[in-house]
C-alpha positions in Angstrom: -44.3 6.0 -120.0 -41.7 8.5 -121.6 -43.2 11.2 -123.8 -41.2 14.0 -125.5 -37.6 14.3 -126.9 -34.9 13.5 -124.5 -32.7 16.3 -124.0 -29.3 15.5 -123.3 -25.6 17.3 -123.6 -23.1 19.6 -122.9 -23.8 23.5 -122.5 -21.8 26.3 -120.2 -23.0 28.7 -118.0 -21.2 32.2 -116.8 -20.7 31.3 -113.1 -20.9 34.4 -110.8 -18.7 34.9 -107.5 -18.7 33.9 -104.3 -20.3 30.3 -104.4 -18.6 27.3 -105.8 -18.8 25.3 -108.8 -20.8 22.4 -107.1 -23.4 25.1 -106.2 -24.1 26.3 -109.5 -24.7 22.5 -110.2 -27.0 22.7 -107.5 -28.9 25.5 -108.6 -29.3 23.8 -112.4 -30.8 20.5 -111.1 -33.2 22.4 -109.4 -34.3 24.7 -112.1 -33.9 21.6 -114.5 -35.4 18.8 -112.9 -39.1 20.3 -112.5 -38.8 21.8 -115.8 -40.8 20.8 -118.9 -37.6 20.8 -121.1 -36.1 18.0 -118.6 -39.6 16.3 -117.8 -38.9 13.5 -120.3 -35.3 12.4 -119.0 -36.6 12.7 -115.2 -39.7 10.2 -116.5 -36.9 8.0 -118.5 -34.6 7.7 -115.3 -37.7 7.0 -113.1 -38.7 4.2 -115.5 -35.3 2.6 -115.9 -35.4 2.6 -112.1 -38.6 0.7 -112.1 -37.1 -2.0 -114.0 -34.3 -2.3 -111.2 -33.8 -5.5 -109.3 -34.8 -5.9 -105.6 -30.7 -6.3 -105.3 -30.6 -2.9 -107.2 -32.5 -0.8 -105.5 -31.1 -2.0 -102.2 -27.6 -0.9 -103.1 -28.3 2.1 -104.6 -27.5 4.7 -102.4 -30.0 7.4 -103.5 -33.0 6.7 -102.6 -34.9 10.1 -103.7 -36.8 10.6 -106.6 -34.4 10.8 -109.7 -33.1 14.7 -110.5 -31.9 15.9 -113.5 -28.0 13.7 -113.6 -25.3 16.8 -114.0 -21.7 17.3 -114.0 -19.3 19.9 -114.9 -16.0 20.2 -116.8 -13.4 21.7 -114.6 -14.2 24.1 -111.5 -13.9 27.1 -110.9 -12.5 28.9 -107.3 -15.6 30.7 -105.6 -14.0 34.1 -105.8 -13.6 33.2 -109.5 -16.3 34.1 -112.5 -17.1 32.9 -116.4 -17.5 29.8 -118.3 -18.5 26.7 -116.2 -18.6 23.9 -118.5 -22.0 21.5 -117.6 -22.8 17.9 -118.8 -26.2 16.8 -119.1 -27.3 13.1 -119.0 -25.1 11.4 -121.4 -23.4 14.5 -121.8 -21.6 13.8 -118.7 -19.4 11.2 -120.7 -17.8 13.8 -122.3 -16.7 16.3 -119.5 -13.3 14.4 -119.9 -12.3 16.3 -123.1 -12.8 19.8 -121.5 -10.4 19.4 -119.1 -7.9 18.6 -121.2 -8.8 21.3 -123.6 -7.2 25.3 -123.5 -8.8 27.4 -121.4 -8.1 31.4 -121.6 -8.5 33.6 -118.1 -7.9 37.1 -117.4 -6.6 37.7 -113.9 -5.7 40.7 -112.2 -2.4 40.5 -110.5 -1.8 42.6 -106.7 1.5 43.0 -105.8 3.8 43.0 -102.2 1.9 40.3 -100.3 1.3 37.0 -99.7 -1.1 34.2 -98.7 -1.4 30.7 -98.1 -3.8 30.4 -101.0 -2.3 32.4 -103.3 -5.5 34.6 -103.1 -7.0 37.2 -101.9 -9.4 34.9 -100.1 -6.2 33.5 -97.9 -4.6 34.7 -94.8 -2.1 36.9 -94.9 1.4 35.4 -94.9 4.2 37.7 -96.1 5.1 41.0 -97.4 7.4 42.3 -99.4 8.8 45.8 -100.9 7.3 46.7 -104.1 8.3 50.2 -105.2 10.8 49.3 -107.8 7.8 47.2 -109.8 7.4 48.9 -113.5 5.1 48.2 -115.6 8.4 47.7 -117.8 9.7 45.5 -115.7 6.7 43.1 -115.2 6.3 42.9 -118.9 10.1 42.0 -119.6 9.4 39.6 -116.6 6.7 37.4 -118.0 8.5 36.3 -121.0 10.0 33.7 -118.4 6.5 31.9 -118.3 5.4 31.7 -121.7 6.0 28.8 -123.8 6.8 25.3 -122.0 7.2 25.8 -118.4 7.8 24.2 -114.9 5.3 25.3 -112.4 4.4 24.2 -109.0 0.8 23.6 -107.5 -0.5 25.6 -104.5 -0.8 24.1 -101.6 -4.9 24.4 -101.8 -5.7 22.3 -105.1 -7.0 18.6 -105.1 -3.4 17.0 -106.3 -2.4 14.1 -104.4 0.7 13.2 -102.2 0.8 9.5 -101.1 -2.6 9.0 -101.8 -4.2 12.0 -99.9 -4.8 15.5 -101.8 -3.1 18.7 -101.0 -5.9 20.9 -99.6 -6.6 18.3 -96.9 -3.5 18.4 -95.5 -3.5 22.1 -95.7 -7.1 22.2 -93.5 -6.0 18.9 -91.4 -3.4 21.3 -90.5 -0.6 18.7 -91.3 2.4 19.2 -93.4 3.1 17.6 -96.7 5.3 15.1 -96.0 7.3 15.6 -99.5 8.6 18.3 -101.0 5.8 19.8 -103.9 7.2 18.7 -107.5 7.1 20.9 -110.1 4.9 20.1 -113.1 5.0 20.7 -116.9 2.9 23.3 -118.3 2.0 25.1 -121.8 1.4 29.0 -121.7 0.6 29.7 -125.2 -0.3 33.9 -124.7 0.3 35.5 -122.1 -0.2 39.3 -122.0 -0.5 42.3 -120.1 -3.5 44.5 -121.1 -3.3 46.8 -118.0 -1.5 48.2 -115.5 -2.7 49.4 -112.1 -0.4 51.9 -110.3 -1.0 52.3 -106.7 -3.6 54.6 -105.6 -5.3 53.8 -108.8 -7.3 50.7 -107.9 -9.6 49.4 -105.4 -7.7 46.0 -104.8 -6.2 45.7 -101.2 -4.2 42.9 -99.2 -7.1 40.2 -97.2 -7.1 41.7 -93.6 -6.4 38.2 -91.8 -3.2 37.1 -91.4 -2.0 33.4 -90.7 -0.9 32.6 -86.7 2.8 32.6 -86.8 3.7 28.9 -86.6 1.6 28.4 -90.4 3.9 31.6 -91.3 6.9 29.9 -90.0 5.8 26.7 -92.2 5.0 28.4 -94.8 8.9 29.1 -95.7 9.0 25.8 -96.2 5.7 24.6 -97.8 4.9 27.4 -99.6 8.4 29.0 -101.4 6.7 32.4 -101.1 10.0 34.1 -99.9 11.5 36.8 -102.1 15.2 36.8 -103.2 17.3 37.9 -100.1 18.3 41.8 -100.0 16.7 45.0 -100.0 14.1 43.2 -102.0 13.6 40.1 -99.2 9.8 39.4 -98.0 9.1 39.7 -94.8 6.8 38.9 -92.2 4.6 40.7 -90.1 6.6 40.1 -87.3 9.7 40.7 -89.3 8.5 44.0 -90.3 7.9 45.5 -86.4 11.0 44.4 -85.4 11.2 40.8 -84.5 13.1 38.7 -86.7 12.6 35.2 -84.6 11.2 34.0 -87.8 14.3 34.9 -90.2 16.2 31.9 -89.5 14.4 28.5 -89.9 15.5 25.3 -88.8 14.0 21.7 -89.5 12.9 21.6 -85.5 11.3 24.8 -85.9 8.9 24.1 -88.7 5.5 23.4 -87.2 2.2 21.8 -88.4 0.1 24.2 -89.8 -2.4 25.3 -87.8 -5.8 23.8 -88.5 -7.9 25.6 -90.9 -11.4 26.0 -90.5 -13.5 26.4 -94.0 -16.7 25.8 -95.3 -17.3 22.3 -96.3 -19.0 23.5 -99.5 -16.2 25.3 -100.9 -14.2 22.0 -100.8 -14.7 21.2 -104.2 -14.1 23.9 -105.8 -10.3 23.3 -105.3 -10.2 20.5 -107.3 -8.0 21.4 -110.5 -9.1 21.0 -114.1 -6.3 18.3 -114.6 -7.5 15.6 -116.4 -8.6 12.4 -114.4 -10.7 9.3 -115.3 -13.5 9.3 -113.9 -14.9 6.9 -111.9 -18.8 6.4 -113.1 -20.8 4.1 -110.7 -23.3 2.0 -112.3 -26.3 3.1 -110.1 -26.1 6.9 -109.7 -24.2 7.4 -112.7 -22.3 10.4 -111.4 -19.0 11.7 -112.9 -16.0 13.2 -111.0 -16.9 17.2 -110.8 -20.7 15.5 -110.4 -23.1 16.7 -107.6 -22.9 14.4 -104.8 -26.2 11.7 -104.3 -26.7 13.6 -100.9 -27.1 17.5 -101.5 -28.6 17.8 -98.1 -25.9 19.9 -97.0 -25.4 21.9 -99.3 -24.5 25.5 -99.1 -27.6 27.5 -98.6 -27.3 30.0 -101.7 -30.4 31.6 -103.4 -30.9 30.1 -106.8 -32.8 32.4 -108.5 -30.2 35.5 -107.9 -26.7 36.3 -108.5 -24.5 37.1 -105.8 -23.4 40.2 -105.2 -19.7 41.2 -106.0 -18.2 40.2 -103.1 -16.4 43.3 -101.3 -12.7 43.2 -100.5 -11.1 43.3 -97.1 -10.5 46.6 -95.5 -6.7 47.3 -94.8 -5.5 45.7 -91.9 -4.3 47.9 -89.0 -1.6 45.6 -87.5 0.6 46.1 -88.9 -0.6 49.3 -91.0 -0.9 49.1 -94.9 0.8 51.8 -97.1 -0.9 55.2 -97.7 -3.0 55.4 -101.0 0.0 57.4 -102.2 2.2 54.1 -102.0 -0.7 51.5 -102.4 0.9 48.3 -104.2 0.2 48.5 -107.9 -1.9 46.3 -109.8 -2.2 44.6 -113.3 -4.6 41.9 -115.4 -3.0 39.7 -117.5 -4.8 37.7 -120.4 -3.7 34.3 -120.8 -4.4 31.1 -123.0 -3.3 27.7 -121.2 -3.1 24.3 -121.3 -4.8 21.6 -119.0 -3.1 21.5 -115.4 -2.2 25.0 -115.4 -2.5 27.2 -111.9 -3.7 31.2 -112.4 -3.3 31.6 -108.6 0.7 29.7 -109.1 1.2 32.0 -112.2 0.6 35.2 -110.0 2.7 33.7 -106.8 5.7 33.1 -109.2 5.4 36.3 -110.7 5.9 38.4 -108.1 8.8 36.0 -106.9 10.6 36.6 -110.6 10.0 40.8 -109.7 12.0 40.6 -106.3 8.3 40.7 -104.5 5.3 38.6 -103.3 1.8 39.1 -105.2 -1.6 37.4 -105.1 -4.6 36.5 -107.6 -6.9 39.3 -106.7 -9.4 38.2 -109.3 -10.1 35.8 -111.9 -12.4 35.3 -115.1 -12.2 32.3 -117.1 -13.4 33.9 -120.6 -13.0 30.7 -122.8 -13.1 26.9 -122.6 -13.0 24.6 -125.4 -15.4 26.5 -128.2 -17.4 28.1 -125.1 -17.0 32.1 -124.9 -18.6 34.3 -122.5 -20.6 36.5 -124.8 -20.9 34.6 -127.4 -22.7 31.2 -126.4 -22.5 30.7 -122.3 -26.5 30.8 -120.5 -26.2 34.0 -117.9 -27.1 32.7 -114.5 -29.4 35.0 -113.7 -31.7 33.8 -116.6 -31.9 31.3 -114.3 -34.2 33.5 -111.8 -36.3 34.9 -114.9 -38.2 31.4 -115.3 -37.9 28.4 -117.6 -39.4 30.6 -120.9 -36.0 33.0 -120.7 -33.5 29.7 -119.9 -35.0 27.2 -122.3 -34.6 28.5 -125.4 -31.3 29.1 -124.7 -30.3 25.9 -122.9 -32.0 24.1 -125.2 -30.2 25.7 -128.5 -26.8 25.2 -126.9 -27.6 21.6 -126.2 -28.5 20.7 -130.0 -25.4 22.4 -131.3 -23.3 20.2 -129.0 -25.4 16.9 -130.7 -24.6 18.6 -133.9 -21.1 18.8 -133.3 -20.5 15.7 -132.2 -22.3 14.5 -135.2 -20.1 16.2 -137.4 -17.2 14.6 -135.8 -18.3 11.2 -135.6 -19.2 11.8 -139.3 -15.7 12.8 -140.0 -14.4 9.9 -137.8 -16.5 7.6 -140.5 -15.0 8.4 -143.4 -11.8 8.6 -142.5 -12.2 5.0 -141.7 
């Protein structure tokens, strides 16, 4: 028999770098599911499952004792950090309406490469001259992407082509078989609140670079190339000389080469646009849910926060620019609408500059009326033991009931 008050909602917690979204959700359900706090909705589940049907329980696919039911609201890339919106129970109903909400990000933009992911976490694809980049000129340069704009979705995010998403072609190592549309997007601030000349920062170029068929595909899939000039991006290749790769005909464009990454990162390139989703009726999971079998997951420690990952050294072939003539650097501060791409924003930046550039890092620092600093759970709490978490959990839970209270009381009388 249930005893205690059933606590159920929507909270956000300040995901850390290098694991993904799903394994933050991990790491909740199993602080939350022994937990006192969650005792009475783990004893609620178990009894509703009691009352099953032989039928039922045959089809239902998990067959473990019930955990804590948890979903989030829009993921977050593993190298990326800040508010990870989490549903609860019930609270999983209403993920929905953060991914259509603003979210604000600061990124920090690196300048005169690129990679397949549009990150530093990619492999190296191109590079490009970047001595004439001014802080002047970037800022004069991002007026073109604020406001209502076009923008086109990296490869590596979970939008589908003919029925099949975009990062599984790109790590089946086949090509898209239609050109990549551009979509509509809302950039309501955009700013530049620092810039990094070279030499003056610690963010470098990933060492790897792609084999040379997925660079020669690339020019096609990936419209990283630079205006053609003095200003032109070039390829490794390109750069010591051979310029096979200059020219490219529909022949030469190869399948790019298979991709081998980790299975758990996979969902974490899902994008926040919105989508139904799809709630099934005996596990009651949510799109951007934890899947019934967690077996595989990721083994990540759950009661520490990962270390700041460290960035690639400088690759020696071919040899990256002295400190003296490092690429420069800057963070932007942004405020967008659902569907919008940092990574895409930094890619098409350092096209519009006569360059190539890459997302070097990213903080989402607002979703919906979640802040960092102001009411988002610190994952390390996590680690310090239900009587540091609870409190805090548990107050961010009731002034989501108390919101939507206030709505549906609004909703009322306007009726």
């Amino acid at each position: 028999m249930t005893t205690g008050k059933i606590v159920e909602g929507v909270f956000a917690i300040n995901k850390p770098p290098s694991i993904s979204s799903a394994q933050v959700l991990r790491d909740l359900q199993t602080h939350f599911t022994p937990s006192a706090l969650f005792n009475p909705w783990v004893s609620a589940e178990q009894a509703r499952r009691d009352q099953e049907s032989h039928n039922q329980r045959k089809r239902r696919r998990d067959k473990k004792p019930p955990q804590v039911k948890i979903g989030h609201g829009g993921t977050l890339d593993p190298l990326a950090t800040g508010v990870l919106i989490a549903g609860i129970g019930k609270g999983t109903k209403h993920l929905q309406s953060f991914l259509e909400c603003t979210k604000s990000y600061e990124a920090v933009v690196l300048f005169g490469a690129a990679t397949d992911t549009y990150d530093r976490l990619g492999k190296l694809l191109a590079k490009a001259p970047y001595a004439h980049i001014t802080k002047e000129l970037v800022e004069e340069t991002l007026g073109k992407f604020r406001g209502k704009i076009m923008q086109r979705p990296p490869l590596f995010s979970a939008l589908r082509v003919q029925g099949k998403k975009l990062y599984e072609y790109a790590r089946e190592g086949k090509e898209v078989p239609v050109e990549i549309q551009e979509r509509p997007v809302e950039v309501l601030d955009l700013e530049l609140v620092e810039w990094m000349q070279g030499g003056e920062h610690g963010y470098q170029w990933p060492e790897e670079e792609a084999p040379r068929e997925e660079k020669v595909a690339a020019e096609k899939v990936f419209h990283f190339g630079a205006p053609s000039g003095e200003g032109a991006a070039q390829s490794p290749e390109q750069e010591s000389g051979d310029t096979r790769t200059g020219s490219i005909q529909e022949s030469q464009v190869s399948p790019l080469s298979k991709r081998k990454r980790d299975a758990s990162a996979q969902d974490d390139l899902i994008s926040d646009s919105p989508k139904k989703p799809k709630i099934d009726a005996s596990a009651a999971i949510m799109s951007g849910a934890l899947p019934p079998d967690d077996s595989k997951a990721a083994d990540v420690p759950l009661t520490t926060t990962p270390s700041e990952p460290s960035l690639s050294q400088p690759s020696t072939t071919p040899p990256l620019p002295s400190p003296e003539s490092a690429p420069p650097a800057c963070k932007l501060r942004m405020t967008v609408t659902s569907g919008f791409y940092v990574r895409s924003l930094c890619h098409d930046l350092g096209s519009a500059v006569g360059s190539l550039a890459l997302m070097s890092e990213l903080v989402r620092t607002r979703q919906g009326e979640y802040e960092l600093g102001k009411n988002v759970l610190e994952y390390n709490d996590l680690g310090k033991g239900e009587e540091i978490w609870r409190p805090k959990v548990e107050g961010m839970l009731e002034e989501w009931a108390d919101r939507q209270g206030s709505k549906q009381g609004s909703v009322g009388e306007a009726l």
